[in-house]
C-alpha atoms as a printed R data frame, in Angstrom:
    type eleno elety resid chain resno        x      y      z
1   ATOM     1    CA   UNK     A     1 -182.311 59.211 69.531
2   ATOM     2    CA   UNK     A     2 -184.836 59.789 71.893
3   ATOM     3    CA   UNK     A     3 -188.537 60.937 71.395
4   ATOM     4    CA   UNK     A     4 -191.156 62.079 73.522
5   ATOM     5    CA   UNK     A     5 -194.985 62.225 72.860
6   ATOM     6    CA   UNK     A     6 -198.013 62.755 75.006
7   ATOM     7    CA   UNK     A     7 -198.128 65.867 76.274
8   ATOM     8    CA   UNK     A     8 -200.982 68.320 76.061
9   ATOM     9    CA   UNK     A     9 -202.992 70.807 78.090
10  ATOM    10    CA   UNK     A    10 -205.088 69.068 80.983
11  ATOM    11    CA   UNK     A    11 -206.859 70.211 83.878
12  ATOM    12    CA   UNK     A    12 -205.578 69.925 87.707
13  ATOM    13    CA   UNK     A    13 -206.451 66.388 89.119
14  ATOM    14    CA   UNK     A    14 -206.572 64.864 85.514
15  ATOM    15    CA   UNK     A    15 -203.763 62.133 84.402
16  ATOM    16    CA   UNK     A    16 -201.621 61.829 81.663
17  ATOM    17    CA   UNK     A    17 -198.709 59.464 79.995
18  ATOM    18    CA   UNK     A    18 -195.560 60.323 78.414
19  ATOM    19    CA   UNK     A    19 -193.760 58.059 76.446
20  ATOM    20    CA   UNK     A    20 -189.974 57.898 75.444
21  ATOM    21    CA   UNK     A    21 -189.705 55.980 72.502
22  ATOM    22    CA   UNK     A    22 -185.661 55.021 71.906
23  ATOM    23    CA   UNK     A    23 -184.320 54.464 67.756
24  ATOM    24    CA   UNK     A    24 -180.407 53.730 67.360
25  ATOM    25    CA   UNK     A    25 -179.419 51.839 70.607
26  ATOM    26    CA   UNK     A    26 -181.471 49.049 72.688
27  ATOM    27    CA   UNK     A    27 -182.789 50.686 76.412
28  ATOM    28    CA   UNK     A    28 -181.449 47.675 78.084
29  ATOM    29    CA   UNK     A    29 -178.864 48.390 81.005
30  ATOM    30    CA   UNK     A    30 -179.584 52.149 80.478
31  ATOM    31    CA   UNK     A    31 -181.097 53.891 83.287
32  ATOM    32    CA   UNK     A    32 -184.175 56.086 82.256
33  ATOM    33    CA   UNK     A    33 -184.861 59.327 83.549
34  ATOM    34    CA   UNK     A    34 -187.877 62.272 83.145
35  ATOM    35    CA   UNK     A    35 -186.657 65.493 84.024
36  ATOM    36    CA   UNK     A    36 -188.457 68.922 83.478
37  ATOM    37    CA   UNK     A    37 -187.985 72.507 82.568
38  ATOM    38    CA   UNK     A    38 -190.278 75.572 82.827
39  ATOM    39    CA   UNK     A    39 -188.728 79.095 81.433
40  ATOM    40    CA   UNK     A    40 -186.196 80.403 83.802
41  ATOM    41    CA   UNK     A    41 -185.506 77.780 85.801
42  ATOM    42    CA   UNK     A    42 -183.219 74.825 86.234
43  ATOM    43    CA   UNK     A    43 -184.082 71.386 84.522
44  ATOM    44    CA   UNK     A    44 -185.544 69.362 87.597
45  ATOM    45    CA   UNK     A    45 -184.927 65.446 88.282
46  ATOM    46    CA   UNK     A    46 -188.678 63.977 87.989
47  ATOM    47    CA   UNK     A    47 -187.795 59.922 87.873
48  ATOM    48    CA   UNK     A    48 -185.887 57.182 87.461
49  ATOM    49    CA   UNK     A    49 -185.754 53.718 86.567
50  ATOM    50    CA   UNK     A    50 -182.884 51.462 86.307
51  ATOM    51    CA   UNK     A    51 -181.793 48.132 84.243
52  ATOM    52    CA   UNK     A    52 -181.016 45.343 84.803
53  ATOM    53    CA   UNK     A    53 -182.056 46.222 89.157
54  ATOM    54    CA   UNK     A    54 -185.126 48.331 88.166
55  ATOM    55    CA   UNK     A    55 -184.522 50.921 91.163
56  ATOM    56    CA   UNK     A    56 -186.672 53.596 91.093
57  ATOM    57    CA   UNK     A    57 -186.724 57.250 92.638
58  ATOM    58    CA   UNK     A    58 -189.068 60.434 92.153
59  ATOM    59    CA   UNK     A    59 -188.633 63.810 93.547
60  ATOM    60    CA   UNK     A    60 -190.787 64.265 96.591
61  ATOM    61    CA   UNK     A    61 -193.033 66.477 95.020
62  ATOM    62    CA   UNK     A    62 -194.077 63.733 92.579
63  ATOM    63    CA   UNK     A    63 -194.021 60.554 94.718
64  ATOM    64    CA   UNK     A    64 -197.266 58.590 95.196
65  ATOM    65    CA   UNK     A    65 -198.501 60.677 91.909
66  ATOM    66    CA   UNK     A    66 -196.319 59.558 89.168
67  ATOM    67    CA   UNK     A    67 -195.302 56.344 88.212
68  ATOM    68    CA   UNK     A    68 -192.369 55.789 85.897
69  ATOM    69    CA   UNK     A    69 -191.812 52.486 83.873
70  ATOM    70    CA   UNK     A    70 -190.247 50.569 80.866
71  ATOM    71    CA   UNK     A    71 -190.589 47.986 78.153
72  ATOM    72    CA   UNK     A    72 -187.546 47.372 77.069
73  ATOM    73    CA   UNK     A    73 -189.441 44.568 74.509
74  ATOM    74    CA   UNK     A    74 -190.226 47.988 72.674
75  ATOM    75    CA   UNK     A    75 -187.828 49.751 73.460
76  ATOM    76    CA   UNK     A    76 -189.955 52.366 75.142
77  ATOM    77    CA   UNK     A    77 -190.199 54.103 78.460
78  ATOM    78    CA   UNK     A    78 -192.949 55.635 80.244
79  ATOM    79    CA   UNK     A    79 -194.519 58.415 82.661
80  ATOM    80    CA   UNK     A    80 -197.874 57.930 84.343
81  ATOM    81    CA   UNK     A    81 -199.099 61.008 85.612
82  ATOM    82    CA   UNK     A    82 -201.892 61.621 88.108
83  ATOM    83    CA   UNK     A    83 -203.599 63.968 90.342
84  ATOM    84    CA   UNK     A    84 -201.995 66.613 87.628
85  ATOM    85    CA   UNK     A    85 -201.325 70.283 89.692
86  ATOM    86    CA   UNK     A    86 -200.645 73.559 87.831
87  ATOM    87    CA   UNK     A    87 -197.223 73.376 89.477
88  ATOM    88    CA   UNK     A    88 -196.360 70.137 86.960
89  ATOM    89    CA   UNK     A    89 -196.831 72.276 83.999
90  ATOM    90    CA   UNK     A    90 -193.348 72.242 82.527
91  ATOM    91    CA   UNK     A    91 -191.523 70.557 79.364
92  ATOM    92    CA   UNK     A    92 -190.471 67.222 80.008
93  ATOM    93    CA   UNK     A    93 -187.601 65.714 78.883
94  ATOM    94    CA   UNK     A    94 -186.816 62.004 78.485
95  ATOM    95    CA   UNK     A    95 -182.932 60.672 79.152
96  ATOM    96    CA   UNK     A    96 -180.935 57.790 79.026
97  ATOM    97    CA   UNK     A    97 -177.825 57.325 80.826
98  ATOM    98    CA   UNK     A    98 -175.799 54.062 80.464
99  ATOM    99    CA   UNK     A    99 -173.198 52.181 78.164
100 ATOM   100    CA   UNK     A   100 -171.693 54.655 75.347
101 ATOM   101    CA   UNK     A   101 -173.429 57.523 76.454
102 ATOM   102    CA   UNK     A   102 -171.823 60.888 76.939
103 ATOM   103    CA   UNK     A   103 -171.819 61.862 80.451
104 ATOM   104    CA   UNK     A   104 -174.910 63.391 81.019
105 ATOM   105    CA   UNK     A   105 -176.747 60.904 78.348
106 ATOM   106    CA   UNK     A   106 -178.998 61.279 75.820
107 ATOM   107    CA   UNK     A   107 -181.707 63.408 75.459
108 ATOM   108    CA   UNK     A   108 -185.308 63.975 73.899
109 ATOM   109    CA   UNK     A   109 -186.282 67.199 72.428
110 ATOM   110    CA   UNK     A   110 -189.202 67.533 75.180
111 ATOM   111    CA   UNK     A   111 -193.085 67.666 75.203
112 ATOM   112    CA   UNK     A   112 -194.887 69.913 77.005
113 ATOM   113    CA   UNK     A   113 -197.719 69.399 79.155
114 ATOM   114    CA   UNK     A   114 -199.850 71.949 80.973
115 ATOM   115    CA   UNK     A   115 -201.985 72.071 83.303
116 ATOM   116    CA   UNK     A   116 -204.131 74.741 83.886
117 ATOM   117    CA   UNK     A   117 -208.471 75.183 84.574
């Protein structure tokens, strides 16, 4: 299982952090993702972050604002957010992909952050 938190309404040009917190399997060797979702539209690749290698990869619209990361001591990942635009506002999604996972891996139920003057 999979659980977001953090979310909540900010301002353009503030910052926020998600966090993914994993219960029922260990986060090591799983890659973790952030995806979002507004109404209407397809559910967008944000970031990534692999184990053991620890690649990484945003979407352009996101890279040099966002910074994805992990603790795999707490079995926890994270998403630093920064120089927040209205366009971010969206639900984001935590995911998992790796050993024993279906194919598409597992998912969080979402938290939703908006961002809005």
């Amino acid at each position: 299982q999979l659980v977001e938190s953090g979310g909540d309404l900010v301002q353009p040009g503030e910052s926020l952090t998600l966090s993914c917190t994993a219960s029922g399997f260990t986060l090591s060797r799983y890659a973790m993702n952030w995806f979002r979702q507004v109404p209407g539209k397809e559910r967008e690749f944000v970031a990534t972050i692999g184990d053991p290698d620890g690649y990484i990869n945003y979407r352009p619209s996101v890279k040099g604002r966002f910074v994805i990361s992990r603790d795999n001591t707490r079995n926890m990942a994270f998403l630093q957010m920064n120089s927040l635009r209205p366009t971010d506002t969206a639900v984001y999604y935590c995911n998992a992909r790796g050993p024993g996972a279906p194919s598409d891996g597992y998912w969080g139920q979402g938290t939703q952050v908006t961002v809005s003057s």
